[in-house]
C-alpha positions in Angstrom: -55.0 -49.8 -71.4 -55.0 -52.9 -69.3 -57.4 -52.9 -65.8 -58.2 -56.0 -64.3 -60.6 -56.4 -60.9 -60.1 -58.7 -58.9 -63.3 -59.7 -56.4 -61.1 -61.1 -53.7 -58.1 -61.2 -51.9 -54.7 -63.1 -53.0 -56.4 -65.7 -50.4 -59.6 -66.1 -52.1 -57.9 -66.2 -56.1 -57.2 -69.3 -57.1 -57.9 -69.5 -61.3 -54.4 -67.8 -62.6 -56.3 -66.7 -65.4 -57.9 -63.8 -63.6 -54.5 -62.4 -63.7 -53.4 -63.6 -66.9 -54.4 -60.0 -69.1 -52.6 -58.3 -66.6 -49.4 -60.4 -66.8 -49.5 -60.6 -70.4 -49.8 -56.7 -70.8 -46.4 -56.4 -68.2 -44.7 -58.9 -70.2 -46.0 -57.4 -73.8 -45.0 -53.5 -72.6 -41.4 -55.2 -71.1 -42.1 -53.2 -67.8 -39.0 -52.9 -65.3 -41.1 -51.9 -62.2 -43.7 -53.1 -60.6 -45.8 -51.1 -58.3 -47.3 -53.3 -54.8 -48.9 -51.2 -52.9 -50.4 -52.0 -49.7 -51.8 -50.4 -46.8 -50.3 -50.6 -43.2 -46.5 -49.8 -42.5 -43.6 -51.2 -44.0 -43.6 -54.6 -41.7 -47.1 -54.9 -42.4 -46.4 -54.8 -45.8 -43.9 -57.1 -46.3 -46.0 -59.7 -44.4 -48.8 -59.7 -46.8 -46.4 -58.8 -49.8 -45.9 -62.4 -50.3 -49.4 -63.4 -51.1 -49.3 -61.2 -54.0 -46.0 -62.0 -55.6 -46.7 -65.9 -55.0 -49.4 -65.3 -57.9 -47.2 -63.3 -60.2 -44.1 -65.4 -60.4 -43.5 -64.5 -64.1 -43.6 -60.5 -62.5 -41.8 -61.4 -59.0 -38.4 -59.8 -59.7 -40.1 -56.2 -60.7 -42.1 -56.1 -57.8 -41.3 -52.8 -55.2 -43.4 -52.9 -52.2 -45.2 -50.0 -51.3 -46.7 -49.6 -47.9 -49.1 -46.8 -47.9 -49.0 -45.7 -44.5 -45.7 -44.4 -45.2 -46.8 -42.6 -48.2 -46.5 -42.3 -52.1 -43.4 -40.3 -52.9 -43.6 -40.6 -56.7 -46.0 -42.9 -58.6 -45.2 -42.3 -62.1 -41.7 -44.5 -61.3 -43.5 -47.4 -61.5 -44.8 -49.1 -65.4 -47.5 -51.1 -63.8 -49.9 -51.3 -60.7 -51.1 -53.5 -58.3 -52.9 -52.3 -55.5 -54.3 -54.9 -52.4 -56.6 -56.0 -50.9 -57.8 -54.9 -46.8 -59.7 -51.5 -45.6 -61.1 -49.8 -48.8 -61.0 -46.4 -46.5 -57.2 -46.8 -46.1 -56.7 -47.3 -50.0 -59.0 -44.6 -50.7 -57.3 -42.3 -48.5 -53.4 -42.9 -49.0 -54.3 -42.8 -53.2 -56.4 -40.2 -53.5 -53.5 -37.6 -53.6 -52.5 -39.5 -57.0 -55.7 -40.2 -58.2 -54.9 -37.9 -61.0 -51.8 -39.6 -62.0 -53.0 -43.0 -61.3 -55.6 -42.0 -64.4 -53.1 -40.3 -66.7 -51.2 -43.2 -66.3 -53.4 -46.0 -66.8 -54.6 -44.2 -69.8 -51.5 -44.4 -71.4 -51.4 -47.8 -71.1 -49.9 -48.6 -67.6 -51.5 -51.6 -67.0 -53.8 -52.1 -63.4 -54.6 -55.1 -61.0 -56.8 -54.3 -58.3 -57.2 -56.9 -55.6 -61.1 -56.1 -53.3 -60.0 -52.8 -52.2 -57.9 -52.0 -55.3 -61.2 -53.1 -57.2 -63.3 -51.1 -54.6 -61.8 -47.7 -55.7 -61.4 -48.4 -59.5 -65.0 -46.9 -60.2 -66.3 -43.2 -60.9 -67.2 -43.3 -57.2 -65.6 -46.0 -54.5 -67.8 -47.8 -52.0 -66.0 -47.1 -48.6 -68.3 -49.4 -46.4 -71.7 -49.3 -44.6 -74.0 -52.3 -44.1 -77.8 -50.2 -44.3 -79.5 -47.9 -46.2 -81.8 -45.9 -44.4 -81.2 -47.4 -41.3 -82.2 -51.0 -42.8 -79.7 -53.9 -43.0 -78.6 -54.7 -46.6 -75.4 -56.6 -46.3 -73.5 -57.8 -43.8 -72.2 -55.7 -41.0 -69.0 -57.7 -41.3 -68.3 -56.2 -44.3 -69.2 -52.3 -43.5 -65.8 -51.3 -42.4 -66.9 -49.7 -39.2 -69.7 -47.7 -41.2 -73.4 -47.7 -40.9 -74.7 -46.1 -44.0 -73.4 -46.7 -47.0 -70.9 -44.4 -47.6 -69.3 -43.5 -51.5 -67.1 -41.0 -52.3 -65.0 -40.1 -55.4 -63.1 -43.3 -57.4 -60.4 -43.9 -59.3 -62.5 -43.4 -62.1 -60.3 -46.0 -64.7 -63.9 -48.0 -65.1 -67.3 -46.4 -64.9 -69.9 -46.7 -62.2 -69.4 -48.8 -59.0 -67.6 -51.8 -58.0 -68.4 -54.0 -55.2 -66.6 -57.2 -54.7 -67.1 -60.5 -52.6 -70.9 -60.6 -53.7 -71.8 -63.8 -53.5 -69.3 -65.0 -50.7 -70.0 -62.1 -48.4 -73.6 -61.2 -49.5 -72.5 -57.3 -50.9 -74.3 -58.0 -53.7 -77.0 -56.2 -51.4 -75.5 -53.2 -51.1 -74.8 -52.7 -54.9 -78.3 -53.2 -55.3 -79.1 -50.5 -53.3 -76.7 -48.2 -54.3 -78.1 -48.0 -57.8 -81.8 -47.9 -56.3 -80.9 -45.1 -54.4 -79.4 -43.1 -57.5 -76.0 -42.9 -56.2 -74.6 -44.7 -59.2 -76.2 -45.5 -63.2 -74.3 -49.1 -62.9 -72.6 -51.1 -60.6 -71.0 -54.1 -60.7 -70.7 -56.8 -57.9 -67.8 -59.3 -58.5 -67.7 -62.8 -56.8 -64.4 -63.7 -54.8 -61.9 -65.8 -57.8 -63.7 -64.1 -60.2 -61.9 -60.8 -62.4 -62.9 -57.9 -64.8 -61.0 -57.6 -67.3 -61.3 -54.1 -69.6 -59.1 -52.9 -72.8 -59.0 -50.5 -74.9 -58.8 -53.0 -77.6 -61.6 -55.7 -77.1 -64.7 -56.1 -75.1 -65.6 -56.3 -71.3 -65.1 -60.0 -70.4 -65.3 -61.7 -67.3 -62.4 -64.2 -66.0 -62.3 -66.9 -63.1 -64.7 -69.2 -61.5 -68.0 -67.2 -60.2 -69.9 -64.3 -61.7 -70.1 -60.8 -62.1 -73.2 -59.1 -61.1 -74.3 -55.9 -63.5 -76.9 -54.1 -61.8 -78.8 -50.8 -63.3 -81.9 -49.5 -62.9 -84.9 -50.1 -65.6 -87.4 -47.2 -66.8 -89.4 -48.0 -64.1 -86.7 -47.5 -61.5 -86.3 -51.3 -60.7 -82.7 -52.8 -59.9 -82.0 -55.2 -63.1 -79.5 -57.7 -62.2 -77.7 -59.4 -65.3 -75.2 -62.4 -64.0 -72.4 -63.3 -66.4 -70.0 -65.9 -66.3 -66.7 -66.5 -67.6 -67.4 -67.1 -71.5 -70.7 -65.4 -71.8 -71.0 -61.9 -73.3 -72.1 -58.8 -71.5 -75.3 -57.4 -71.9 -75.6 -54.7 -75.0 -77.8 -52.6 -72.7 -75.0 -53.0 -69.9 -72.4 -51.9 -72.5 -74.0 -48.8 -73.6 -74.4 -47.8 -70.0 -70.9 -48.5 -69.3 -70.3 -46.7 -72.6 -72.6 -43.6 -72.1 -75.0 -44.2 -74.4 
């Protein structure tokens, strides 16, 4: 099993070694197809398509575009996935039909790159948008896709707890905060744009590219904890029993 987040668009990624795990497990497994999928229509698709396949030269000529708004006829044709960046509702939507196979298939061993939105649903539950808690501002309204409240609803579920991404760039950091003070999730975690998660069956939790990623949980007391961790540091233990159950 291969998963890698990614907290930014295609735009925003510059340090190829965010991607690297995720090339390397194509490469390693010899996959012949190479799932893109990205929301809008077909023409929509194949305008963005290029900012994606730009990144993964050593992957370009197994790449099939998939524009969502036309539909998922039959994921399981594909060895590996990347899904984009763009409105986390219209990812959530269009995939939840397959959210099933999407799992089965990850777990055996199909490896994952999820780009913001593609990040956005990974988790146990997916953060669809919303700016306030409560009726008070906690991010950005830039960033609430057209929501007020902050609004989750069932994830991919190929990584525990919640993912938000953008933190520091677009200040969502914020609303991940909230999310676990509010009890809507155990753990989140808030990834900075050029900055990736990158989870194995095989080896630890690490964290890839040039910012941070933010693991938030709530203490005994109730309080948000916020642990920062960098490219090269290790993960909390008491974030990887959380993220383990324990």
């Amino acid at each position: 099993m291969t998963t890698v987040l990614v907290g930014g668009g295609p735009d925003t990624t510059r340090r190829r070694d965010c991607l690297q795990p995720f090339v390397e497990a194509c490469l390693q497994r010899d996959v012949s197809r190479v799932g893109l999928l990205l929301a809008g229509d077909a023409d929509s698709a194949e305008l963005f398509a290029p900012e994606y396949t730009t990144l993964l030269p050593k992957l370009a000529d197994r790449i099939n575009i998939v524009a969502l708004e036309d539909g998922i006829q039959r994921i399981s044709q594909f060895d590996a996935l990347v899904v984009g960046g763009g409105p986390t509702p219209a990812y959530h939507s269009a995939l939840r039909p397959v959210f099933a196979d999407i799992r089965r298939m990850v777990a055996s061993g199909c490896p994952y790159l999820g780009f913001s939105a593609g990040a956005m649903i990974a988790g146990d539950q997916a953060v669809l948008g919303g700016y306030q808690t409560g009726g008070v501002d906690v991010c950005p309204a830039d960033w609430s896709e057209g929501l007020n409240e902050i609004t989750l609803r069932g994830g991919l579920g190929i990584v525990p707890g919640v993912i938000e991404v953008h933190a520091a760039q677009a200040g969502t950091l914020g609303r991940a905060i909230h999310i676990v003070l509010r009890q809507q999730a155990r753990i989140a975690v808030a990834l900075d744009e050029d900055t990736a998660l990158h989870s194995s069956a095989d080896r630890a939790t690490e964290v890839l590219g040039a910012g941070r990623a933010w693991w938030i949980h709530a203490n005994e007391l109730g309080q948000a904890v916020v642990d920062p961790v960098s490219a090269g540091q290790s993960v909390p233990d008491q974030v990887q029993r959380l993220q383990h159950g324990r």
